[in-house]
C-alpha positions in Angstrom: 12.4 2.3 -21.8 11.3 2.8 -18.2 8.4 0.5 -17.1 5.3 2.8 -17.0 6.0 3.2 -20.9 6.1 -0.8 -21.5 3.2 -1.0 -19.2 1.1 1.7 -21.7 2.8 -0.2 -24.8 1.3 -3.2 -23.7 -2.3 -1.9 -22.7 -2.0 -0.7 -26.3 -1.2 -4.0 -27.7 -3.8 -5.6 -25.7 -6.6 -3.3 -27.6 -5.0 -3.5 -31.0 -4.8 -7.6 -30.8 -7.7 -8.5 -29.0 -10.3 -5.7 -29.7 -11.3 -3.2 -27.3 -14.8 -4.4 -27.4 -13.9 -7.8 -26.9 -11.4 -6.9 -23.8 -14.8 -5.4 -22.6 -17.1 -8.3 -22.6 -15.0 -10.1 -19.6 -12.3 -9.4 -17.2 -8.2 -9.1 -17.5 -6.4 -11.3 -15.2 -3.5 -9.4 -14.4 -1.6 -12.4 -13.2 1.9 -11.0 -11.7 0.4 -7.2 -11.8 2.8 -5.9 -9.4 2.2 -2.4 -8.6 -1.2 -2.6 -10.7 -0.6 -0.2 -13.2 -2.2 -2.1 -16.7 -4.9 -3.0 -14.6 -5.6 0.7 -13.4 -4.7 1.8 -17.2 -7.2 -0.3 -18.5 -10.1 0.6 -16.6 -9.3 3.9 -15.9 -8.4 5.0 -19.4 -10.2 1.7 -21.6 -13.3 1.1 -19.1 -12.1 -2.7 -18.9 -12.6 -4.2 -16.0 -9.3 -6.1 -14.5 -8.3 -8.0 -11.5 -4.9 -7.7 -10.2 -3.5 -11.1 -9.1 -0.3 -10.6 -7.0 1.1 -11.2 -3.6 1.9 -7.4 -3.5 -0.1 -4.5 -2.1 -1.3 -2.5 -5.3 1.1 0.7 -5.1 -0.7 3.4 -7.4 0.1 6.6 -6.2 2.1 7.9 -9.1 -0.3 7.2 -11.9 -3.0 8.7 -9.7 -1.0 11.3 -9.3 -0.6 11.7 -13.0 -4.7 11.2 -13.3 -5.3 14.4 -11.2 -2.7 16.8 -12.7 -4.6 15.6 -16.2 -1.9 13.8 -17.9 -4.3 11.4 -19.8 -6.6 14.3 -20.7 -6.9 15.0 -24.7 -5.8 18.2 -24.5 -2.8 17.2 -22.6 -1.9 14.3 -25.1 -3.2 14.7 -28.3 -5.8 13.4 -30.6 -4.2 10.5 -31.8 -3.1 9.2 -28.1 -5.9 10.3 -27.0 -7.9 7.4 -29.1 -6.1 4.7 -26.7 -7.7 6.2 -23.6 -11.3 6.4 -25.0 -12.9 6.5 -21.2 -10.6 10.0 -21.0 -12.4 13.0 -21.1 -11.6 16.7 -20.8 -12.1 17.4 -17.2 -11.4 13.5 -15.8 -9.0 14.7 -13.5 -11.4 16.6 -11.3 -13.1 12.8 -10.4 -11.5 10.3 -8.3 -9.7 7.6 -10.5 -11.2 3.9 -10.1 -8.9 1.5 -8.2 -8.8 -1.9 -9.7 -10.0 -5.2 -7.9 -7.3 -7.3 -6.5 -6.3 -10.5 -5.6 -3.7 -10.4 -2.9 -3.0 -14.4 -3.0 0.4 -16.1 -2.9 0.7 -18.9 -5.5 2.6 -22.3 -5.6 3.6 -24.5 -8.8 2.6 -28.0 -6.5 -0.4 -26.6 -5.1 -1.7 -24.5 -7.6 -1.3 -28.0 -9.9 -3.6 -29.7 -7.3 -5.4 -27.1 -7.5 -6.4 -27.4 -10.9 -6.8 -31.1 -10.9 -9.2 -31.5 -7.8 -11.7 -28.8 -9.4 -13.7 -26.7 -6.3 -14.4 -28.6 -3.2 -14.4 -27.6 0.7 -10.1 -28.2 0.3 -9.2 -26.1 -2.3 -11.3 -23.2 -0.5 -8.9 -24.2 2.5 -6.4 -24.2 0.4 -7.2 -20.4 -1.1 -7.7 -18.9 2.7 -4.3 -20.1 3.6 -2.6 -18.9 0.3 -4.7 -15.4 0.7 -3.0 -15.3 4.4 0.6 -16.2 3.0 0.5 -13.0 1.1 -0.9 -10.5 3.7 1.9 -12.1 5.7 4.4 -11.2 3.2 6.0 -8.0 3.2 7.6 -6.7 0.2 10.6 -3.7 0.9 13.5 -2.5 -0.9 15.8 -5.4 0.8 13.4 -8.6 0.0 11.1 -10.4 1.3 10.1 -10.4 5.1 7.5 -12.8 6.4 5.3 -10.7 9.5 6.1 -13.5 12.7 3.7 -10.8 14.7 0.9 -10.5 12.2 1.6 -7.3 12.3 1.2 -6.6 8.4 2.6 -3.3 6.8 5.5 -2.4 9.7 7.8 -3.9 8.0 7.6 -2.5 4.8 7.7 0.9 6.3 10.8 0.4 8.3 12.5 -0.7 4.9 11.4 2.7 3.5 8.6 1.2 1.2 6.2 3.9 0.3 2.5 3.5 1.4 0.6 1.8 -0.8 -3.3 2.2 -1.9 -5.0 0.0 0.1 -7.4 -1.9 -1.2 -10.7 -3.8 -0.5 -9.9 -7.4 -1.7 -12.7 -8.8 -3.5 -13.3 -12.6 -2.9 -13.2 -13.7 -6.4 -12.5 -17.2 -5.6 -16.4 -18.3 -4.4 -17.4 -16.7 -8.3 -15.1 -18.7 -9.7 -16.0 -22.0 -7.7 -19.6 -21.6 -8.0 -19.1 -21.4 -11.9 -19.4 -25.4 -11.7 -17.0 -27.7 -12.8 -16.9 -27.2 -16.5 -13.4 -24.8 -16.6 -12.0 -27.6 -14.9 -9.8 -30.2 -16.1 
């Protein structure tokens, strides 16, 4: 089963499990989102809003790609797939698809564990900044990992032959979360 198939199975699974108006009252993490496809599925396609959570740069040119050719549209799919993409009109692909928020933060089991004991203070913000860095200094290509000496973030990848990715505002989620007080924490 090739991955964009799994990735719609699941999006399915989450609606049929958890409600489709309950997916709607919060936000998904998308921890380990990769490329970003559930996340674009479901709020392109479900209107639930989802944050990506990955290391990676989002890479969603071939769904979008799908979006403007109408591939999700009714007419293209059907009326019973067409009642997992509720948000899907006739006539969506002629508007730009919505690019999900994202993350880009590189996580460790020992710090992420202090992390989670400490609660939010002025060191785990220090602690965020340096792990958002780590993954903009990361460069993921078709040989591995390569770590940016130069700063120079995104050359690598393209020498490796990684295709461009959709670049993305990251939204600093991190101050929400730490001025939600203390009571998440444990």
């Amino acid at each position: 089963m090739q991955n964009s198939f799994t990735t719609n199975n699941f999006r399915i699974w989450l609606a049929n499990t958890f409600s489709l108006e309950y997916l709607k009252t919060g936000v998904v993490l998308d921890v380990g989102g990769g490329k970003g496809e559930l996340s674009w599925m479901l709020l392109n396609l479900m209107g639930v809003d989802s944050v990506v959570v990955d290391p990676r740069q989002l890479q969603l040119q071939n769904i979008q790609t799908s979006w403007s050719k109408g591939m999700f549209e009714p007419l293209r799919i059907g009326p019973i797939y067409s009642a997992t993409n509720p948000e899907v009109v006739n006539g969506s692909k002629d508007r730009p698809s919505l690019v999900p928020k994202h993350l880009r933060i590189l996580f460790r089991r020992d710090e992420i564990h202090t992390f989670l004991k400490e609660g939010p203070s002025p060191s785990t913000q220090d602690w965020l900044d340096g792990a958002r860095k780590e993954a903009r200094d990361i460069a993921w290509t078709t040989r591995g990992l390569k770590h940016h000496e130069d700063g120079n973030e995104g050359e690598a990848a393209k020498e490796e032959g990684v295709g461009d990715s959709t670049e993305v505002e990251v939204t600093d989620i991190t101050t929400e979360v730490m001025a939600g007080g203390e009571e998440g924490w444990s």
